[in-house]
Phi, psi and omega in degrees: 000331221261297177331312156301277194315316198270338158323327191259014168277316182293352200217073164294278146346261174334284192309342176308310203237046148255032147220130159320128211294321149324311163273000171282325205304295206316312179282338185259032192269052230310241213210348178106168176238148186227141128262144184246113151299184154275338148253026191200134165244121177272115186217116211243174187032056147321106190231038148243111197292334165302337170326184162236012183235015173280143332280000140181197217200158181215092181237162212267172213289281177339320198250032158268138165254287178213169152250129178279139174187046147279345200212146020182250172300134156270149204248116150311121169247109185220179146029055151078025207206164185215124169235147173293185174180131188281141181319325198299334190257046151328305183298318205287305200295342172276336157302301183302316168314304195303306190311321209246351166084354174312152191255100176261182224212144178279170179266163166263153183247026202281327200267325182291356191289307194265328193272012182280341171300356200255333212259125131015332198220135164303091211260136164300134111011318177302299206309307204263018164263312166307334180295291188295317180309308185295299175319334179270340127311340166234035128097052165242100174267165174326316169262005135319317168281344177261000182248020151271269174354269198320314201291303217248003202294324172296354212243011186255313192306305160311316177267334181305305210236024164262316193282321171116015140336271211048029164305111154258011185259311211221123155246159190217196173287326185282303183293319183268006185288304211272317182299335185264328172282005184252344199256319175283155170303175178267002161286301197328301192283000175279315187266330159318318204285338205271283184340284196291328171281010163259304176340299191269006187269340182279132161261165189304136177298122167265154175232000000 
């Protein structure tokens, strides 16, 4: 992977202009517009079709279970489906919880987990044994992870670093959403999009 990061650090140029101003849009397919109401968030040009909330949705206080904004995007959790709403309305969606009584939830990191060989940064032996430990606590074994790796890593590799991203802190379920919807047909990314959201949806195993 080390092998990658460092080609497209060195072919800056090059990696410019293998993508079309279209395919950055296509991978770079932001979040949509959300408004927040008093019982309801209205969230139009949504741009994941499998969603329930493409192209949009008006949804209501009552029919949340619960919502995340401890970490990076904030997360809607409805109808078995998880919809972003960008980080800038934080304050409103935790208002809108407290008011409505919504339950939040920690993020899951199950995806930033499987997505770190994909980031900006150089990872320790340490670093990436705490990984596969943790992925393995909520029953992602080693060879799984590597046959998620094999599925989504060019297309990861192409959106961090061809669009010229260069995230080092974090990619998530939301980064691999975007990277995969640029590449699959829409049955393809459908039954991909079900996946990564039962993937990131798994918890730590109790014993």
């Amino acid at each position: 992977m080390n092998f990658f990061k460092n080609f497209f650090k060195t072919n800056t140029s090059r990696t410019l202009f293998n993508l079309s101003d279209r395919e950055i849009k296509d991978l770079l397919c932001g979040f949509g517009k959300s408004e927040i109401k008093n019982n309801e968030i209205f969230i139009t040009d949504y741009p994941f079709q499998p969603s329930v909330a493409y192209p949009e949705i008006k949804i209501l206080a009552k029919d949340i279970q619960y919502i995340s904004t401890d970490f990076g995007i904030c997360r809607i959790y409805i109808q078995n489906d998880i919809v972003f709403v960008t980080s800038v309305q934080k304050g409103e969606i935790l208002a809108f919880a407290k008011e409505h009584k919504i339950q939040l939830i920690k993020h899951s990191f199950n995806w930033d987990w499987i997505l770190e060989p994909y980031l900006d940064t150089e990872f320790t032996p340490e670093n990436e044994k705490l990984v596969s430990e943790r992925l393995l606590e909520v029953g992602i074994d080693a060879l799984e992870t590597e046959e998620i790796r094999l599925e989504v890593g060019r297309q990861m590799i192409k959106y961090n670093f061809e669009t010229m991203l260069w995230d080092w802190c974090s990619l998530g379920l939301y980064d691999v959403l975007c990277a995969m919807r640029a590449k699959y047909s829409p049955k393809e990314f459908e039954k991909f999009y079900k996946r990564a959201i039962e993937i990131d949806k798994r918890v730590k195993i109790t014993r």
